[in-house]
DRENBA-560965 format. One record per residue: chain; x, y, z of N, C-alpha, C in turn. Coordinates in Angstrom, 1 decimal. Layout:
N
+-------+--------+---------+--------+---------+----------+--------+--------+---------+--------+
! chain ! n_east ! n_north !   n_up ! ca_east ! ca_north !  ca_up ! c_east ! c_north !   c_up !
+-------+--------+---------+--------+---------+----------+--------+--------+---------+--------+
!     A !      X !       Y !      Z !       X !        Y !      Z !      X !       Y !      Z !
...
+-------+--------+---------+--------+---------+----------+--------+--------+---------+--------+
end
This chain:
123
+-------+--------+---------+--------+---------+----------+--------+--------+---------+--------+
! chain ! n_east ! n_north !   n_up ! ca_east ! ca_north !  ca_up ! c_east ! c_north !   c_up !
+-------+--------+---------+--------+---------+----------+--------+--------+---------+--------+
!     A !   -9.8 !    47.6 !  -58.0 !    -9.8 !     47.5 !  -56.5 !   -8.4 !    47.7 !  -56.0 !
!     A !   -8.1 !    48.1 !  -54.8 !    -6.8 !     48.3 !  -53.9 !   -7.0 !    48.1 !  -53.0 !
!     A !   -5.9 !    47.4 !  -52.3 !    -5.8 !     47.0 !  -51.2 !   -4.8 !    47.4 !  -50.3 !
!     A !   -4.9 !    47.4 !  -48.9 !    -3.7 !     47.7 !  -48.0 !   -3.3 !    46.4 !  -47.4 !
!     A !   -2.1 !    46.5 !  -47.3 !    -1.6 !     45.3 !  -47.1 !   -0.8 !    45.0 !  -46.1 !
!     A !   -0.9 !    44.4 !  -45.1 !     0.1 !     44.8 !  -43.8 !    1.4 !    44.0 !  -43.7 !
!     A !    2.1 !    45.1 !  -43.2 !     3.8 !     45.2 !  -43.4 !    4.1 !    43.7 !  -43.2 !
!     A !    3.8 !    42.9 !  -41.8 !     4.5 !     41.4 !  -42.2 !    3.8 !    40.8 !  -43.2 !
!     A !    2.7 !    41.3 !  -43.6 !     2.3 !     40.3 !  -45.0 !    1.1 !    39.3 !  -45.2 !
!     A !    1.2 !    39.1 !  -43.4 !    -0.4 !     38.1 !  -43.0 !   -1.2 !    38.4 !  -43.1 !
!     A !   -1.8 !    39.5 !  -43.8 !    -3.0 !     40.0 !  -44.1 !   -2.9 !    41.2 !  -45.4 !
!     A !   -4.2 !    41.2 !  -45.7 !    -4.7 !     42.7 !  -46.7 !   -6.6 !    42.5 !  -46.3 !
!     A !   -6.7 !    44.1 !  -47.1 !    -8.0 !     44.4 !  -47.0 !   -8.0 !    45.1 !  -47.8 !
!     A !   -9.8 !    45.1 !  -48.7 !    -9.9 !     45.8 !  -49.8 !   -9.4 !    47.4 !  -49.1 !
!     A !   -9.3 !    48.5 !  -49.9 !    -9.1 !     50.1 !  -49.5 !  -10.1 !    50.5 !  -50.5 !
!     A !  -10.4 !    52.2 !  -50.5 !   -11.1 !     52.7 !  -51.1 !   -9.7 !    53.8 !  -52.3 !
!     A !   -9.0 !    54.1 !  -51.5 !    -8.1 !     54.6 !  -52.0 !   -6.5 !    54.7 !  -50.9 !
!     A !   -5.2 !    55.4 !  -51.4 !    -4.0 !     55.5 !  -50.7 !   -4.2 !    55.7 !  -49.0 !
!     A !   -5.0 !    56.8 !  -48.8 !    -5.3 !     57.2 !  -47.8 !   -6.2 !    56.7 !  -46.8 !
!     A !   -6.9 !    55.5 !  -47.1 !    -7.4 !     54.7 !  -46.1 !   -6.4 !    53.4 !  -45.7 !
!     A !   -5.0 !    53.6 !  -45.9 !    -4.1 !     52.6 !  -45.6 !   -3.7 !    52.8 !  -44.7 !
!     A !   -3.3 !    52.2 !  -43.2 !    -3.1 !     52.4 !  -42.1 !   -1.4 !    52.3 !  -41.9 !
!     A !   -1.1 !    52.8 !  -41.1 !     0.7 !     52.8 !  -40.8 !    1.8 !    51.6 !  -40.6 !
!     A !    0.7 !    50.5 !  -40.2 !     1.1 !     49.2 !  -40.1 !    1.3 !    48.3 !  -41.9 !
!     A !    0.9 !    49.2 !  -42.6 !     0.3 !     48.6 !  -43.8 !    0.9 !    49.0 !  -45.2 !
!     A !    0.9 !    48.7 !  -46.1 !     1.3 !     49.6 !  -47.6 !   -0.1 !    49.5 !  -48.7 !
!     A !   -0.1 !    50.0 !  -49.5 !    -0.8 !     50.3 !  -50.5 !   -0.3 !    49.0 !  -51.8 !
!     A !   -1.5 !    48.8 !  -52.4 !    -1.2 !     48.0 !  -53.5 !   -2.8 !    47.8 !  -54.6 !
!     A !   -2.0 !    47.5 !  -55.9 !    -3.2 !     47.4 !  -56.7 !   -3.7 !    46.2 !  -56.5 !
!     A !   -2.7 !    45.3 !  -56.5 !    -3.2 !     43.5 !  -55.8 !   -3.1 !    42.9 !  -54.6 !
!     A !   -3.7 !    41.7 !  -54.7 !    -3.6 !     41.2 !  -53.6 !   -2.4 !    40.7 !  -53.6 !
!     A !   -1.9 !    39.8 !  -52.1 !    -1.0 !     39.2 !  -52.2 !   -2.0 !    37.3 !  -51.2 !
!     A !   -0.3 !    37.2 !  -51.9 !    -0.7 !     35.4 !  -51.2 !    0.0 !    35.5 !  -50.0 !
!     A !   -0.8 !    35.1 !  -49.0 !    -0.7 !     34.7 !  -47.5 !    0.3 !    34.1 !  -47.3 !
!     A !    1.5 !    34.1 !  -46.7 !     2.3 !     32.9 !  -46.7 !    2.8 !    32.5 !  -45.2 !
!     A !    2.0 !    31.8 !  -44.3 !     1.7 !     31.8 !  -42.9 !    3.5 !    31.8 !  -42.4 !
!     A !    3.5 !    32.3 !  -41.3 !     4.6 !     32.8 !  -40.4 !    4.6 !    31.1 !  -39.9 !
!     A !    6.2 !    31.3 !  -39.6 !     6.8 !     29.8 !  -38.9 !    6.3 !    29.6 !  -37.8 !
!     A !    5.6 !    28.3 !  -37.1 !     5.1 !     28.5 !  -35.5 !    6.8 !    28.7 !  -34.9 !
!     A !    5.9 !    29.2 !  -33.5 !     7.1 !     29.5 !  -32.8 !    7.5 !    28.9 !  -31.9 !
!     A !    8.5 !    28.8 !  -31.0 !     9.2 !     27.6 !  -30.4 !    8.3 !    27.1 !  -29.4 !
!     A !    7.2 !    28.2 !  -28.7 !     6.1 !     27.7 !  -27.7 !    5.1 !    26.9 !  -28.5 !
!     A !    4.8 !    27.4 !  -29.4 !     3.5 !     26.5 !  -30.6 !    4.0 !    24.9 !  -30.8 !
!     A !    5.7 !    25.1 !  -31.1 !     6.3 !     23.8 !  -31.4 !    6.1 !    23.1 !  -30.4 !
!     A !    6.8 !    23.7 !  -29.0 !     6.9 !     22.8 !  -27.6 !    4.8 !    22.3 !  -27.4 !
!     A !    4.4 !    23.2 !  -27.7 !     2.7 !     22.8 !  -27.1 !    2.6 !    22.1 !  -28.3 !
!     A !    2.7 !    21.5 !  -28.9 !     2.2 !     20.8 !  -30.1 !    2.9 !    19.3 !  -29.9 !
!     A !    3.7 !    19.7 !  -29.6 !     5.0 !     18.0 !  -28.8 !    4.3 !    17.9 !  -27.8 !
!     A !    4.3 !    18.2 !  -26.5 !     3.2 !     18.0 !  -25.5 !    2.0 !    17.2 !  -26.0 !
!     A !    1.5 !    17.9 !  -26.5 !     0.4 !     17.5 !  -27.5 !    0.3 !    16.2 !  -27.7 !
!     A !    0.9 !    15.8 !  -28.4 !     1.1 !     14.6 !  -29.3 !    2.2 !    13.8 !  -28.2 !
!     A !    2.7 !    14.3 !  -27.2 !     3.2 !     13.2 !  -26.3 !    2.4 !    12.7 !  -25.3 !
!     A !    1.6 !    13.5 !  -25.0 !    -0.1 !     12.9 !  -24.2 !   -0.7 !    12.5 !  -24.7 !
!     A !   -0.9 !    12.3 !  -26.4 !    -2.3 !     11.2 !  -26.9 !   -1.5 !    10.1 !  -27.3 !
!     A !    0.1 !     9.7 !  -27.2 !     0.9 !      8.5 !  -27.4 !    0.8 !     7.9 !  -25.8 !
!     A !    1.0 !     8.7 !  -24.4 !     1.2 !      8.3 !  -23.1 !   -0.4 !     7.9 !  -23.2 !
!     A !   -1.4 !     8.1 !  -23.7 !    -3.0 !      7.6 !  -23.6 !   -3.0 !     6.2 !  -23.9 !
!     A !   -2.7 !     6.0 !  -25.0 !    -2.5 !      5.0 !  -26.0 !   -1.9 !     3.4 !  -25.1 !
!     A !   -0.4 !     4.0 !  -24.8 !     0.5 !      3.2 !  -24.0 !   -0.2 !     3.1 !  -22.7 !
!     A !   -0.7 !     3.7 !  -22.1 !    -2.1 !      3.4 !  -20.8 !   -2.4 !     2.0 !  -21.2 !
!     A !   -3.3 !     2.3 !  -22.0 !    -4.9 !      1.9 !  -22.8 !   -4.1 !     0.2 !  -22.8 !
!     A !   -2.5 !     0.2 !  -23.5 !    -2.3 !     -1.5 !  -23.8 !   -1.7 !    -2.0 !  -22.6 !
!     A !   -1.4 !    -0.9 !  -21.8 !    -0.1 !     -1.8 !  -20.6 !   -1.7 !    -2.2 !  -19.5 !
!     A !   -2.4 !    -1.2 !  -19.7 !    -3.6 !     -1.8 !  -18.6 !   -3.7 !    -3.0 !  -18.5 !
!     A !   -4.5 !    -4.0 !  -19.6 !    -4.8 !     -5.2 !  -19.5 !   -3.2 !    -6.2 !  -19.6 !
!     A !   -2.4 !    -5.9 !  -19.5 !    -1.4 !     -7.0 !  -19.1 !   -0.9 !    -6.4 !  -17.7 !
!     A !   -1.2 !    -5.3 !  -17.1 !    -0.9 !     -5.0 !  -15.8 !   -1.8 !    -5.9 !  -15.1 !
!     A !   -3.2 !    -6.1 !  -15.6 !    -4.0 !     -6.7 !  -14.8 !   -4.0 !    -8.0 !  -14.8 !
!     A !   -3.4 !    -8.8 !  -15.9 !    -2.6 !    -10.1 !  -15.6 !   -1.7 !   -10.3 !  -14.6 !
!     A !   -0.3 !    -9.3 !  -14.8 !     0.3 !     -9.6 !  -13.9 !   -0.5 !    -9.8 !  -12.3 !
!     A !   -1.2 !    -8.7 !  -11.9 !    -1.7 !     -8.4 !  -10.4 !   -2.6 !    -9.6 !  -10.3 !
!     A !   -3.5 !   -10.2 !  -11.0 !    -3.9 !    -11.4 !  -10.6 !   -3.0 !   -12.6 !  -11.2 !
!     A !   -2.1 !   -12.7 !  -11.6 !    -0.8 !    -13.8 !  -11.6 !   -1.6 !   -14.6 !  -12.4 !
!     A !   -2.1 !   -14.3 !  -13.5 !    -2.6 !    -15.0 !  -15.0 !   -1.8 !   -14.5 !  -16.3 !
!     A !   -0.4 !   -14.3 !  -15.6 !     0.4 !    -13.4 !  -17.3 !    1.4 !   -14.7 !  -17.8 !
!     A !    1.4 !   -14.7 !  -18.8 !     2.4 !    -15.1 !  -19.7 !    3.6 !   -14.4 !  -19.7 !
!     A !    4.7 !   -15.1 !  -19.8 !     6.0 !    -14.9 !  -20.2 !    6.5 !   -13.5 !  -21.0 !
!     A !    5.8 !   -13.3 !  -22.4 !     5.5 !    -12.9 !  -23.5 !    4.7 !   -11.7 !  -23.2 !
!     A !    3.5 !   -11.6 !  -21.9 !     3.2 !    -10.2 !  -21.8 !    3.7 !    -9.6 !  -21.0 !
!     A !    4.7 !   -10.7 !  -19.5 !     5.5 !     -9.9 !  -18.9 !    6.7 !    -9.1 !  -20.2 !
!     A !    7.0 !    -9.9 !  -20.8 !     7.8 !     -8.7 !  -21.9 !    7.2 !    -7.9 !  -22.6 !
!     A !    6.0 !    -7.9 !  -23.1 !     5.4 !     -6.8 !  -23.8 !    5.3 !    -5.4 !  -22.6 !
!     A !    4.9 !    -5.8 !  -21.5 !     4.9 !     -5.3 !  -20.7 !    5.8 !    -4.1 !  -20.0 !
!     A !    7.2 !    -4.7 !  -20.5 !     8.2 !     -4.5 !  -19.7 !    8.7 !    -3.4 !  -21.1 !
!     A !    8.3 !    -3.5 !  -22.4 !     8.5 !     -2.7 !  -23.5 !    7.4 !    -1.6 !  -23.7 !
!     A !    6.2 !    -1.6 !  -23.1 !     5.5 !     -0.5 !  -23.3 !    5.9 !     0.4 !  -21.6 !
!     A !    6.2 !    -0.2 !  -20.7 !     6.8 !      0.9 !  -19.5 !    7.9 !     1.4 !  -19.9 !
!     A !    9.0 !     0.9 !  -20.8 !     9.9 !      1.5 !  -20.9 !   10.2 !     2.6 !  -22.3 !
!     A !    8.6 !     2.3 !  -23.1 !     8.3 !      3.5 !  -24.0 !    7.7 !     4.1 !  -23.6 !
!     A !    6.8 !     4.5 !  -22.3 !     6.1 !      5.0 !  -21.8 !    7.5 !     6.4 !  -20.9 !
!     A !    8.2 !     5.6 !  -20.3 !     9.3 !      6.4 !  -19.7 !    9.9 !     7.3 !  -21.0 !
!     A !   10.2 !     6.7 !  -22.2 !    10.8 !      7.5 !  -23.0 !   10.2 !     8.5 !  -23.7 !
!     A !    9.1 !     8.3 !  -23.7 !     8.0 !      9.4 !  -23.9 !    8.1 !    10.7 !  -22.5 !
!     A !    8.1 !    10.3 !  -21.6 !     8.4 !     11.2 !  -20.7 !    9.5 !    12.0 !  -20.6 !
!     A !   10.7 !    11.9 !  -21.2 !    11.7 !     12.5 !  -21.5 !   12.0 !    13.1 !  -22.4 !
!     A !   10.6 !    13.2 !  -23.3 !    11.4 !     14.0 !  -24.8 !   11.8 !    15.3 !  -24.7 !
!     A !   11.3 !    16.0 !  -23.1 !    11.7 !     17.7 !  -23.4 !   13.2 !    17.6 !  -22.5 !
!     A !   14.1 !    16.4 !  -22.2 !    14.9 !     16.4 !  -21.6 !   15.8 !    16.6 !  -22.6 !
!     A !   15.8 !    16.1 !  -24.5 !    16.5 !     15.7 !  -25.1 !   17.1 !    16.8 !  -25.7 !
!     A !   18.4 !    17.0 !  -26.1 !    18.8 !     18.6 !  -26.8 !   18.5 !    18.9 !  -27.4 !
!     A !   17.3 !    18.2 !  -28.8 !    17.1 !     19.3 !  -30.0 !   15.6 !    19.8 !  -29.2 !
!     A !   15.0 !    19.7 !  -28.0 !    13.4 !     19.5 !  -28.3 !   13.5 !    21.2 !  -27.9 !
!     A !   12.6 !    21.8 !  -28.6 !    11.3 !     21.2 !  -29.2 !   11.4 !    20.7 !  -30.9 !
!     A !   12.6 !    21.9 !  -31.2 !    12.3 !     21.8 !  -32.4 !   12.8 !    20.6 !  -33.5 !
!     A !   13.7 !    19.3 !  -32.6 !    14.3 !     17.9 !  -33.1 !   14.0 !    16.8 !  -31.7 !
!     A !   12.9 !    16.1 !  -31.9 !    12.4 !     15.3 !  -31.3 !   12.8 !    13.9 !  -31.7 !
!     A !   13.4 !    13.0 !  -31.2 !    13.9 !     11.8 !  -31.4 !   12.8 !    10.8 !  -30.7 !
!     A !   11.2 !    10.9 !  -31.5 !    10.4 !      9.5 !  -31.0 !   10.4 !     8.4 !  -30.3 !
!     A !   10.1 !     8.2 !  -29.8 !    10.4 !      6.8 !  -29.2 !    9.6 !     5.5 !  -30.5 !
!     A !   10.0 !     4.6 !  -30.4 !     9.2 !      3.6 !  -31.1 !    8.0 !     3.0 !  -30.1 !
!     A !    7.2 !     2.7 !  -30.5 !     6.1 !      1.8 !  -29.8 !    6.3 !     0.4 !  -30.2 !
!     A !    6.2 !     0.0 !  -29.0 !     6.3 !     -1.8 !  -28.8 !    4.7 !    -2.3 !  -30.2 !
!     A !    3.8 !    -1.3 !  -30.3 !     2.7 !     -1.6 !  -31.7 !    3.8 !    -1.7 !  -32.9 !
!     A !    4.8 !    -1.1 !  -33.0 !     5.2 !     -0.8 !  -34.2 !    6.6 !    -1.3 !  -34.9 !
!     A !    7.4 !    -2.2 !  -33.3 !     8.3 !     -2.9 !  -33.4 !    8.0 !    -3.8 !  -34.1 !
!     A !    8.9 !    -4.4 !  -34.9 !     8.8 !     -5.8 !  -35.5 !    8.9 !    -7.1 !  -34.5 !
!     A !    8.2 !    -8.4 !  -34.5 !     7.9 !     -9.6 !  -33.3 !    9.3 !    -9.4 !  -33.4 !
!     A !   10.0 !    -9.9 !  -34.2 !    11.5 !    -10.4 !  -34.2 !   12.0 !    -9.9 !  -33.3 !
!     A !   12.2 !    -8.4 !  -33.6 !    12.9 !     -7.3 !  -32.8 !   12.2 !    -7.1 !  -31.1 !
!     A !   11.3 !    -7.2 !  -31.2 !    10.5 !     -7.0 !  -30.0 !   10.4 !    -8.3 !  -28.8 !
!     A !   11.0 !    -9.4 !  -29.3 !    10.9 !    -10.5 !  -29.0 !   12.5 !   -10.2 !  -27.8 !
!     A !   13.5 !    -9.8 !  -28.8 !    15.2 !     -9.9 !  -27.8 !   15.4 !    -8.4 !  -27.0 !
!     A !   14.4 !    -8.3 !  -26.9 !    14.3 !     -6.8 !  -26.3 !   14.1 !    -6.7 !  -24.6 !
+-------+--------+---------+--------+---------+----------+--------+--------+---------+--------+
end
């Protein structure tokens, strides 16, 4: 079998012979291995977006119920501070396309889920 094989590489198809290989393409007795192209800086940037809207979901989802303490004045001490750590990872999430490496060097924010009590406590 032969195949034509196109010039960047992403692709082949069986051929019948030289002459059913198109201009975009070369001739070969084998196949080759696919070796996918780097995303590109818009795939990168939509992929951060991405994944910075289902963390801003997330930080919703926990600040809700100690928002609603505060507004009916049933909060503790401790969720005014939890509180006061998921608005301000919520903010930092909103800034990651502000930061110099983005898209392609994203500097995460941590989540108040994933701080240690200790650390989360003098914060």
């Amino acid at each position: 079998m032969n195949y034509a094989i196109r010039n960047d590489k992403q692709a082949f198809r069986a051929v019948g012979s030289r002459d059913d290989v198109g201009s975009d393409e070369y001739w070969s007795q084998f196949p080759i291995d696919i070796v996918p192209l780097p995303p590109t800086a818009t795939e990168v940037a939509t992929a951060a977006i991405a994944k910075r809207n289902e963390l801003l979901a997330i930080a919703a989802n926990r600040m809700g119920p100690l928002q609603d303490a505060v507004d009916v004045e049933r909060v503790t001490d401790d969720e005014v501070a939890l509180l006061k750590l998921w608005k301000a990872y919520r903010i930092d999430l909103n800034r990651i396309e502000q930061q110099d490496g983005f898209p392609a060097e994203i500097q995460w924010p941590v989540s108040p889920d994933e701080k240690p009590p200790e650390l989360a406590a003098h914060l």
